[in-house]
Structures are given as structure tokens and as C-alpha cells.
Biopython code that builds the backbone (N, CA, C, O; Angstrom):
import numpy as np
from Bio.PDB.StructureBuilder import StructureBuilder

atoms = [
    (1, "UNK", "N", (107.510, 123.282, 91.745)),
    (1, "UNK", "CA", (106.324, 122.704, 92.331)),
    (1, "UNK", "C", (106.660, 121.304, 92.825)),
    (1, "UNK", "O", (106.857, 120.410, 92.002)),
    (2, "UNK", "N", (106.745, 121.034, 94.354)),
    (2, "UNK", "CA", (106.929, 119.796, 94.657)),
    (2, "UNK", "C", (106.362, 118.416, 93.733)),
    (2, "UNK", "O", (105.595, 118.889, 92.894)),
    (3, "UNK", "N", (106.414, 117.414, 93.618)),
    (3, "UNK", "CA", (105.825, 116.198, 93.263)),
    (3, "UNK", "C", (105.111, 115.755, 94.564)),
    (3, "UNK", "O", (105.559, 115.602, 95.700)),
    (4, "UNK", "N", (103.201, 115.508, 93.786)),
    (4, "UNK", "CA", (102.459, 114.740, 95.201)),
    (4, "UNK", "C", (102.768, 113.828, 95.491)),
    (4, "UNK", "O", (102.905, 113.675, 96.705)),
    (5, "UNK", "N", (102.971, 113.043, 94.881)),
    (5, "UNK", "CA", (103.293, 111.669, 95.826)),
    (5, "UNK", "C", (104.922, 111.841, 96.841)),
    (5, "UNK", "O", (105.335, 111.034, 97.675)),
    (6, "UNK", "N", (105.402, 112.800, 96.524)),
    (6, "UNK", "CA", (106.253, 112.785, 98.138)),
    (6, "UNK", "C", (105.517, 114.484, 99.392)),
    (6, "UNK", "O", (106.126, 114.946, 100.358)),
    (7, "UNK", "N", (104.565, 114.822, 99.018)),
    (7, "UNK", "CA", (103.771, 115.868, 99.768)),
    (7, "UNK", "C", (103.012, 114.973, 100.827)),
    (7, "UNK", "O", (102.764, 115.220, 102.007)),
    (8, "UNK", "N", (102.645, 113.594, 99.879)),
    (8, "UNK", "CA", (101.487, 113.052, 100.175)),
    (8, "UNK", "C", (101.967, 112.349, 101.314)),
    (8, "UNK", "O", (103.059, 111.821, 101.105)),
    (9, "UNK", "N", (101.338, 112.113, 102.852)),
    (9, "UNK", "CA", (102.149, 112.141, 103.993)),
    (9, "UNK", "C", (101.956, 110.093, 103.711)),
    (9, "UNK", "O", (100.852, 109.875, 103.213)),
    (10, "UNK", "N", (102.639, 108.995, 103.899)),
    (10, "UNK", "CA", (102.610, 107.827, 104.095)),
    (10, "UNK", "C", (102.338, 107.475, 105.679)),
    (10, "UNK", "O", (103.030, 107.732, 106.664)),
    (11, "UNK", "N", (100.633, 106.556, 105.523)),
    (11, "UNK", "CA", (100.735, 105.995, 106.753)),
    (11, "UNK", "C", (100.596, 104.390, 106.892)),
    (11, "UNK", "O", (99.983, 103.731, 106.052)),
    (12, "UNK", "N", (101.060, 103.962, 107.739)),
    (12, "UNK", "CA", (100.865, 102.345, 107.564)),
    (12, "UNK", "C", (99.594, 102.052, 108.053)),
    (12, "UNK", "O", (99.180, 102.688, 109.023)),
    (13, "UNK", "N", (98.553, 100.740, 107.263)),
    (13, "UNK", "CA", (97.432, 100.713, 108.410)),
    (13, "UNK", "C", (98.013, 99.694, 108.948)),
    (13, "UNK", "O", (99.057, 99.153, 108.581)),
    (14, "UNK", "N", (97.214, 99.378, 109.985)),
    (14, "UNK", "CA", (97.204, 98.230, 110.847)),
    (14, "UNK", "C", (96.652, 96.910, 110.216)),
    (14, "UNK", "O", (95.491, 96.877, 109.807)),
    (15, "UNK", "N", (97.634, 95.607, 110.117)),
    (15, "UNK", "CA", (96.858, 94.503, 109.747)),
    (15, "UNK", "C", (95.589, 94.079, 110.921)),
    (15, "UNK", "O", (95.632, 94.027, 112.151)),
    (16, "UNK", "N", (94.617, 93.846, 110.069)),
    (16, "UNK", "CA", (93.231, 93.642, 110.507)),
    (16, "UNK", "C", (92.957, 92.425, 110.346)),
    (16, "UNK", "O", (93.556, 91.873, 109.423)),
    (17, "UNK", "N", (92.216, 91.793, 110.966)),
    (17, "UNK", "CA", (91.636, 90.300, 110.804)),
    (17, "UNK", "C", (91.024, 89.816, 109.618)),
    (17, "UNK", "O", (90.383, 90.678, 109.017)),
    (18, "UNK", "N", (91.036, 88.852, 109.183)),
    (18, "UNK", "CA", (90.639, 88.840, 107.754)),
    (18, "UNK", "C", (88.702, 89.098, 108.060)),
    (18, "UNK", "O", (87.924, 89.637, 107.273)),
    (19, "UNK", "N", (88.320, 88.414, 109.655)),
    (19, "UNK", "CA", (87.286, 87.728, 109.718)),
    (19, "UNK", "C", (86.892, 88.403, 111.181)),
    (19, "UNK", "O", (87.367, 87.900, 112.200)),
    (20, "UNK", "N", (86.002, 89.570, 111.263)),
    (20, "UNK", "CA", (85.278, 90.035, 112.539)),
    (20, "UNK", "C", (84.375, 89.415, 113.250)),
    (20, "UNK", "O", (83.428, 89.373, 112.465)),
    (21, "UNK", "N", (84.040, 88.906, 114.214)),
    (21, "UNK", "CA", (83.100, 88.224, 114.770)),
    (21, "UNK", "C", (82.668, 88.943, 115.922)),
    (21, "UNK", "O", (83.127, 89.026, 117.061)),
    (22, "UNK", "N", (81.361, 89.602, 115.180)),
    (22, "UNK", "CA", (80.936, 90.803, 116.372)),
    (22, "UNK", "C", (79.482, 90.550, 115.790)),
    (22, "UNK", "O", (79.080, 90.681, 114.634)),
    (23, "UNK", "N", (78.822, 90.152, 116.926)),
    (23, "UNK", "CA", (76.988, 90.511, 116.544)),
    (23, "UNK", "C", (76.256, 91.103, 117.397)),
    (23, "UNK", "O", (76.512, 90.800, 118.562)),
    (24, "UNK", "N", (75.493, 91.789, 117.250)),
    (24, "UNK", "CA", (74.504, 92.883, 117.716)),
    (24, "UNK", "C", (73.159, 91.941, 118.333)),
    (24, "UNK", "O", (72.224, 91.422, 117.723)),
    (25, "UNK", "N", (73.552, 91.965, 120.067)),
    (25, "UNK", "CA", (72.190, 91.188, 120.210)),
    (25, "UNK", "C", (71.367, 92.164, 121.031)),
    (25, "UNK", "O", (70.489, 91.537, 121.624)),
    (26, "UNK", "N", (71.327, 93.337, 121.260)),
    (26, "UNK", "CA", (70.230, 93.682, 121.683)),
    (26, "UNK", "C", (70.313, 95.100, 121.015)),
    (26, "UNK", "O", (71.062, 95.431, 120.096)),
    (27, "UNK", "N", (69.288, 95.947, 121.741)),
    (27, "UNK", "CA", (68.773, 97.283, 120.803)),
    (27, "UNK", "C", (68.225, 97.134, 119.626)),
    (27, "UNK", "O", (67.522, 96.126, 119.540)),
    (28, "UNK", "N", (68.298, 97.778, 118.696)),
    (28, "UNK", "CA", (68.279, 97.867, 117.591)),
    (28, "UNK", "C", (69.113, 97.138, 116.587)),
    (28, "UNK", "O", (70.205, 97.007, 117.138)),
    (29, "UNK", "N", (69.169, 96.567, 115.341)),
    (29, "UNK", "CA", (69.729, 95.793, 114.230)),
    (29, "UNK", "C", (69.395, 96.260, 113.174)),
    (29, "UNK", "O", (68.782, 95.513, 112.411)),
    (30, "UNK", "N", (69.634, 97.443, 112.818)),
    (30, "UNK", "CA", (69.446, 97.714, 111.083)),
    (30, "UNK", "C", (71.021, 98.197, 110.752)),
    (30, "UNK", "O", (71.982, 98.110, 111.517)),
    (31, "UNK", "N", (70.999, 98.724, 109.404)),
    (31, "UNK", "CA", (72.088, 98.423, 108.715)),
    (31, "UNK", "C", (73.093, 99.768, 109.264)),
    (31, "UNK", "O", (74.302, 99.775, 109.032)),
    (32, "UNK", "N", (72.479, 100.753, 109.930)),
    (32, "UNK", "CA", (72.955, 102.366, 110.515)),
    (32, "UNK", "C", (73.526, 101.432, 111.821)),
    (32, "UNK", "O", (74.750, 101.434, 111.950)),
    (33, "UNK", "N", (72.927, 100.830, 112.560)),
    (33, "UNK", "CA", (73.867, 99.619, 113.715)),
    (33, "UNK", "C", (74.597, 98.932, 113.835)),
    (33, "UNK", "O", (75.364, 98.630, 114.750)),
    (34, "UNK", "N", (74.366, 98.506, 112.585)),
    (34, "UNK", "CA", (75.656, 97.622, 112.215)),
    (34, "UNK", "C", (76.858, 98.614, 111.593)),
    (34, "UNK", "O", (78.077, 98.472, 111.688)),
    (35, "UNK", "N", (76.234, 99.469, 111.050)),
    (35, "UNK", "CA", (77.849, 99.951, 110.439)),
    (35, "UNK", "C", (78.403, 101.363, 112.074)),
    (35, "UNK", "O", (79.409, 102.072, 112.068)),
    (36, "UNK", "N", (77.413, 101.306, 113.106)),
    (36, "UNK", "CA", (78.260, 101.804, 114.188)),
    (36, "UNK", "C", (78.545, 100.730, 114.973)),
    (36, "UNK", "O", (79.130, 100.936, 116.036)),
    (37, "UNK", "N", (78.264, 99.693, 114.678)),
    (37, "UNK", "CA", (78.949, 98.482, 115.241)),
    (37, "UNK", "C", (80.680, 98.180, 114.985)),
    (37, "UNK", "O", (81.522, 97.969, 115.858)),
    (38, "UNK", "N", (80.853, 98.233, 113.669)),
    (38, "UNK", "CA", (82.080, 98.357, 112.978)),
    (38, "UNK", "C", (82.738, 99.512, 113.731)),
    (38, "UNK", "O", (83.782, 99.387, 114.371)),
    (39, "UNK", "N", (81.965, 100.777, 113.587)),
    (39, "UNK", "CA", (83.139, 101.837, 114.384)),
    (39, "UNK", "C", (83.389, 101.375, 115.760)),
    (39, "UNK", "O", (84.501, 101.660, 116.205)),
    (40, "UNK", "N", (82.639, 100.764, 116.477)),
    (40, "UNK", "CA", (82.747, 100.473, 118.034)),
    (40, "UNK", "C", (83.665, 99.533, 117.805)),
    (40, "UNK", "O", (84.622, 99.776, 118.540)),
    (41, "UNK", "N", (83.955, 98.111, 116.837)),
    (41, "UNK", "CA", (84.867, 97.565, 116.871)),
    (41, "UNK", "C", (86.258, 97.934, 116.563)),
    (41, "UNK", "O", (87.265, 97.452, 117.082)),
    (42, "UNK", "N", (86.187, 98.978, 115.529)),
    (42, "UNK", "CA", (87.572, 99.495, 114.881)),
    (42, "UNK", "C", (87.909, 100.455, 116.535)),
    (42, "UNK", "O", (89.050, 100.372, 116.991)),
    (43, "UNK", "N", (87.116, 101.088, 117.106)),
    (43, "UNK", "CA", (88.019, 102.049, 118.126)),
    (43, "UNK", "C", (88.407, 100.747, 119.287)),
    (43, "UNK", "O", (89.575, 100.701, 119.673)),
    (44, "UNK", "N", (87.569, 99.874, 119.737)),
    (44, "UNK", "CA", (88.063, 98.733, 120.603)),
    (44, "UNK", "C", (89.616, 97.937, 120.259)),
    (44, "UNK", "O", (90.525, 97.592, 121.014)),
    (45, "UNK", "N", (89.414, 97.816, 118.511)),
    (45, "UNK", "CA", (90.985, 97.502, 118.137)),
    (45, "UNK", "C", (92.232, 98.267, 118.747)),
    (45, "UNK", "O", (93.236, 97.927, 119.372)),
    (46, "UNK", "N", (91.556, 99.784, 118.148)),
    (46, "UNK", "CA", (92.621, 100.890, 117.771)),
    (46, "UNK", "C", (93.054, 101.149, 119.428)),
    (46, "UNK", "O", (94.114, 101.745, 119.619)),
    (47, "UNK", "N", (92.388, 100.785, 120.414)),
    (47, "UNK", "CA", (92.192, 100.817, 122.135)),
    (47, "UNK", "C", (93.098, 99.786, 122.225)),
    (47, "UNK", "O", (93.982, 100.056, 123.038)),
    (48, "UNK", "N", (93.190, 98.986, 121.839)),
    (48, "UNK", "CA", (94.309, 98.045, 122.699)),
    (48, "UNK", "C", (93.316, 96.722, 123.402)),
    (48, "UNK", "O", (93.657, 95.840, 124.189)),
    (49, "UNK", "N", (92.318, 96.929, 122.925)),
    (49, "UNK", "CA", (91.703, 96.084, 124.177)),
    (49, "UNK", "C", (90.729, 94.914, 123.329)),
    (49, "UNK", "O", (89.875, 94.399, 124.050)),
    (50, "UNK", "N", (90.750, 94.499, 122.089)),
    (50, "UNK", "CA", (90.552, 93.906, 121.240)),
    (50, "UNK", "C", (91.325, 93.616, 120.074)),
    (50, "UNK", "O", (91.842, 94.549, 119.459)),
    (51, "UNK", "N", (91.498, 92.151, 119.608)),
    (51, "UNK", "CA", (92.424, 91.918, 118.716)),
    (51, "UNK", "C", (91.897, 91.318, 117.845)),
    (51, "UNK", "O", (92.606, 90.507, 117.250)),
    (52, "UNK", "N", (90.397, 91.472, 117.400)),
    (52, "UNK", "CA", (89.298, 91.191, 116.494)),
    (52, "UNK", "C", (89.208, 89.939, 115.955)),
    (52, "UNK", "O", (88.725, 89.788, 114.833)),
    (53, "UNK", "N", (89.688, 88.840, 116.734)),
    (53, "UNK", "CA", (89.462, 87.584, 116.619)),
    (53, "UNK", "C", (88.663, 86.725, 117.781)),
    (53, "UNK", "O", (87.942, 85.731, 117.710)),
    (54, "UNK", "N", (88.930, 87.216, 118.440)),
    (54, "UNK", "CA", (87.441, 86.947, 119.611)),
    (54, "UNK", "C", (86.141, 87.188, 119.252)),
    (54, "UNK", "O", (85.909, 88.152, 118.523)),
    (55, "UNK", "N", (84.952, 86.241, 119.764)),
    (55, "UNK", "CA", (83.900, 86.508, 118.820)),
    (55, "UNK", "C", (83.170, 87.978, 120.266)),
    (55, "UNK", "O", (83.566, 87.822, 121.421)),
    (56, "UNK", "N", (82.397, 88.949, 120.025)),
    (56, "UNK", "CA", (82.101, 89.663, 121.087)),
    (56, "UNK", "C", (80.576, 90.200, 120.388)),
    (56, "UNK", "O", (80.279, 90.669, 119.289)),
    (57, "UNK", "N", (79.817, 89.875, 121.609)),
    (57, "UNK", "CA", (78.379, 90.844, 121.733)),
    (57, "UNK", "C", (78.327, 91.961, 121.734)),
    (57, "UNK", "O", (79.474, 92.328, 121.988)),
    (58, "UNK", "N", (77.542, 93.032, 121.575)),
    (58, "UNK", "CA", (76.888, 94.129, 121.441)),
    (58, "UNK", "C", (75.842, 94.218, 122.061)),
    (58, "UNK", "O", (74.821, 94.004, 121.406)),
    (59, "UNK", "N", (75.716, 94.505, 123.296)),
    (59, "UNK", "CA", (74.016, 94.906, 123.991)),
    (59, "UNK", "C", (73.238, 95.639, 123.110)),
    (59, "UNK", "O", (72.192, 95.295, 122.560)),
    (60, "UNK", "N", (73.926, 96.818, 123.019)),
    (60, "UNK", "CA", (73.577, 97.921, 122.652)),
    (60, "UNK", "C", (74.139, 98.846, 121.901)),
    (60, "UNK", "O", (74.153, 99.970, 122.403)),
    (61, "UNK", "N", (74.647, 98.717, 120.765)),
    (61, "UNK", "CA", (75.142, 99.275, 119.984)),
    (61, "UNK", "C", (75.340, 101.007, 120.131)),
    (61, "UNK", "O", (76.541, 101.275, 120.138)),
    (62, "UNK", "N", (74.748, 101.839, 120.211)),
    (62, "UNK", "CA", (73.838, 103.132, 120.543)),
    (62, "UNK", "C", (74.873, 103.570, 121.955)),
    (62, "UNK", "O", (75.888, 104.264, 122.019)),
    (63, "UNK", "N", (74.345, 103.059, 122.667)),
    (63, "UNK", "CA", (74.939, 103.278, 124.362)),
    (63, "UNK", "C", (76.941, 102.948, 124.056)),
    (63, "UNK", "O", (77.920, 103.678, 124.209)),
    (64, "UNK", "N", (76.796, 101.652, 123.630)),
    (64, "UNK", "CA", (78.077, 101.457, 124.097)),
    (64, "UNK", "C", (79.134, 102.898, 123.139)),
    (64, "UNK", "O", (80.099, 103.319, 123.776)),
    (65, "UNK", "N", (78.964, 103.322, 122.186)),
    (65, "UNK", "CA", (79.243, 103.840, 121.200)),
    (65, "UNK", "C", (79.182, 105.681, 121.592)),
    (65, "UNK", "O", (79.933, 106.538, 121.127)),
    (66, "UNK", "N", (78.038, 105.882, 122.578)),
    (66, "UNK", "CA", (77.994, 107.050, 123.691)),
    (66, "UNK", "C", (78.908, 107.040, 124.294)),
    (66, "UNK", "O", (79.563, 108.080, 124.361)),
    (67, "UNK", "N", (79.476, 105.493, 125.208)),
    (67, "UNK", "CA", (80.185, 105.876, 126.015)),
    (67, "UNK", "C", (81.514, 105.909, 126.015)),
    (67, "UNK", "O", (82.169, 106.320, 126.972)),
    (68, "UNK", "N", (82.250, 105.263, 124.405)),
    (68, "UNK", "CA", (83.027, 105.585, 123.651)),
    (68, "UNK", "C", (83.821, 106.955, 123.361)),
    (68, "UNK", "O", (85.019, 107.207, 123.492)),
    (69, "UNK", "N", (82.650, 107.830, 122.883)),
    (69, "UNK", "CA", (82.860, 108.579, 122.432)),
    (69, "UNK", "C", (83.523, 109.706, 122.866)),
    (69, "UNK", "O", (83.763, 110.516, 121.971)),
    (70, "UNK", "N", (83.884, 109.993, 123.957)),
    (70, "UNK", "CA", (84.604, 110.936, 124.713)),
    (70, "UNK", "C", (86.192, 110.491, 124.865)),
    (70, "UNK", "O", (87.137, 111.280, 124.876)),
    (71, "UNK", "N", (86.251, 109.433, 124.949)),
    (71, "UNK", "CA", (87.484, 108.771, 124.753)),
    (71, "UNK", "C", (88.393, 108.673, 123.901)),
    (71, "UNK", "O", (88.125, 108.282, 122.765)),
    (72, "UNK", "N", (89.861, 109.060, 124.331)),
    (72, "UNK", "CA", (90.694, 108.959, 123.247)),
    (72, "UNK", "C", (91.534, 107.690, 123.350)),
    (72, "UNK", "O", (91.783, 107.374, 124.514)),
    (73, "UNK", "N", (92.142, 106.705, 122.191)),
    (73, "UNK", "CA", (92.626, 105.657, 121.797)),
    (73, "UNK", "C", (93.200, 105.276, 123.402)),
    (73, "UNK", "O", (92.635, 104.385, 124.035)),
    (74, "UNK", "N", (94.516, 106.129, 124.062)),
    (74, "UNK", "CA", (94.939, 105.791, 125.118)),
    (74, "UNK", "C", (94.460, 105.628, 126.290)),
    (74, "UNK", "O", (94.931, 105.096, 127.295)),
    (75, "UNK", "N", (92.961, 106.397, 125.969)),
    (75, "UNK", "CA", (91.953, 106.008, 127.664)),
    (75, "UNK", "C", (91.499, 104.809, 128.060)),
    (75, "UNK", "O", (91.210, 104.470, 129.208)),
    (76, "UNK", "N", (91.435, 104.041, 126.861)),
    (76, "UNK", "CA", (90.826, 102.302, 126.461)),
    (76, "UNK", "C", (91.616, 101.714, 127.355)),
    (76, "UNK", "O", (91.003, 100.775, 127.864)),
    (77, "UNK", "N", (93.482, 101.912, 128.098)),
    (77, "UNK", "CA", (93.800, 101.490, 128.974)),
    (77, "UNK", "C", (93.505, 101.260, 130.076)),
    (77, "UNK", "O", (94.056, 100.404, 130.767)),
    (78, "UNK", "N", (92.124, 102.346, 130.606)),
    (78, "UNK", "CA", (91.698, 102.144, 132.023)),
    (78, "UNK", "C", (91.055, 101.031, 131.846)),
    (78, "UNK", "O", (91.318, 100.012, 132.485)),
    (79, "UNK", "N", (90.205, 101.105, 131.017)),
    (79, "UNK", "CA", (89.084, 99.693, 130.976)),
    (79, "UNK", "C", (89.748, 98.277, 130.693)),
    (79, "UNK", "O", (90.943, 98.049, 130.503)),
    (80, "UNK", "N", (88.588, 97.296, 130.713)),
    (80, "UNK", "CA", (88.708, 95.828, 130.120)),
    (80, "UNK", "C", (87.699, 95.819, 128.402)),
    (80, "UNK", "O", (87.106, 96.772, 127.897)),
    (81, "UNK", "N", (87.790, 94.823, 128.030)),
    (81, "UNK", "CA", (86.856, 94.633, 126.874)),
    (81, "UNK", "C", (85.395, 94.550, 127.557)),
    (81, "UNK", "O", (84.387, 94.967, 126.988)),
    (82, "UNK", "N", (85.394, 93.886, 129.018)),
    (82, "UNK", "CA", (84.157, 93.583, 129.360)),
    (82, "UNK", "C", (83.377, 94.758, 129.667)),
    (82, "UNK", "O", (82.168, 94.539, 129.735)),
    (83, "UNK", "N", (83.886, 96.397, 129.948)),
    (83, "UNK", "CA", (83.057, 97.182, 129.689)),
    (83, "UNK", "C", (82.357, 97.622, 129.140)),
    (83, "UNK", "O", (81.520, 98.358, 129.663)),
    (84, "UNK", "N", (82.378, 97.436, 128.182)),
    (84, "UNK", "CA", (81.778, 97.653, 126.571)),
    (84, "UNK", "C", (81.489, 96.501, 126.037)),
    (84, "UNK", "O", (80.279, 96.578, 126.254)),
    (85, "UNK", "N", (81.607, 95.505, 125.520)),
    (85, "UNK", "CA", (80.812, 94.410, 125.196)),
    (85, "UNK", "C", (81.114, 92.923, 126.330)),
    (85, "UNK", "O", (81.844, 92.808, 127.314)),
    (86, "UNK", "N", (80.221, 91.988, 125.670)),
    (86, "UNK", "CA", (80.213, 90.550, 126.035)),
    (86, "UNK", "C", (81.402, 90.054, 125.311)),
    (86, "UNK", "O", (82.214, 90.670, 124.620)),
    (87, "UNK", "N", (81.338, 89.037, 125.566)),
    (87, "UNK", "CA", (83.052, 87.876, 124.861)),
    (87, "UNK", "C", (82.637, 86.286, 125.066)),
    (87, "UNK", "O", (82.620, 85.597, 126.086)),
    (88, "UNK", "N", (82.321, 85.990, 123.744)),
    (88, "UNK", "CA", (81.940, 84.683, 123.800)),
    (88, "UNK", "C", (81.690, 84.274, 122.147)),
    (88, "UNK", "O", (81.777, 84.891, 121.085)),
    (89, "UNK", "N", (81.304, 82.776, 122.581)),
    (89, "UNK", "CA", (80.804, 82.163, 120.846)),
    (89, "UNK", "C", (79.441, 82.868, 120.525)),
    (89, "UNK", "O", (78.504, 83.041, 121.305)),
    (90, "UNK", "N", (79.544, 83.293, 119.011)),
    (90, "UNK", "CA", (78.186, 83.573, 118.314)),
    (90, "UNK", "C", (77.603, 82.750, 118.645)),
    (90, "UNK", "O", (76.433, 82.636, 118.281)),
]
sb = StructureBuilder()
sb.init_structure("model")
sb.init_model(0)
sb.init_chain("A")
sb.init_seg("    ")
for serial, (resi, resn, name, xyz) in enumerate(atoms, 1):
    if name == "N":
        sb.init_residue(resn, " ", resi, " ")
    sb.init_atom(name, np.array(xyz, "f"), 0.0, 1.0, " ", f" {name:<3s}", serial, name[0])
structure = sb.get_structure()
């Protein structure tokens, strides 16, 4: 019977910012928005097109996160950050 811990596949994560600076200024703001806020930021990372130290808006949490969603990690190359959110100071 193999041993799990060498079955068990090793992946590295990605170092992450200690400190996200992402706020939700329009739509909706409850706590289901904010935590698809986080996924919209983690796929913007995982895209190439955010390096989660920039502070960035959220219109719309909901929409931007629609239009996400068809997209795979390497499609984030067509775009800019400015498709999907604002970029500025909180």
C-alpha cells in the first residue's frame, strides 16, 4: 500500500500580498459580495493582470464576476485591469 503523503500530489501556492486593497463601491455590499469580491480578486491575480497591491474598485461586484466567469486564467491576457475594475486610492 503506497504511503499518502507521497500519493498526495504537492502544489506550490502563490505568495499573496499580506494586505488586499479592494472595496466594493457600488451594487450591493453584504458579506455574500464581499466574499465574491475576493474570488474576483484571486482570478484577477491568478490572470496576470493584478498584483494585489494596487488599491482597486468594484462597481459591481455581481456583473464584473458574470463576466469573469467564462474565462480561463490565460484569456485575462486579452484584457487590461481597467475592464473589470477601477484603480485608485480607497
Amino acid at each position: 500500500m503506497p504511503d499518502s503523503e507521497s500519493s498526495t500530489p504537492q502544489f506550490e501556492t502563490p505568495a499573496l500580498p499580506k494586505r488586499i486593497l479592494l472595496k466594493i463601491v457600488g451594487g450591493e455590499s453584504n458579506a455574500l459580495a464581499y466574499r465574491q469580491a475576493i474570488t474576483v480578486a484571486g482570478r484577477l491575480i491568478d490572470g496576470g493582470l493584478w498584483n494585489g497591491e494596487s488599491p482597486i474598485h468594484v462597481d459591481d461586484v455581481y456583473a464584473v464576476s458574470k463576466k469573469m466567469k467564462p474565462l480561463a486564467n490565460k484569456d485575462f491576457s486579452l484584457f487590461t485591469l481597467e475592464d473589470f475594475v477601477k484603480i485608485g486610492k480607497l
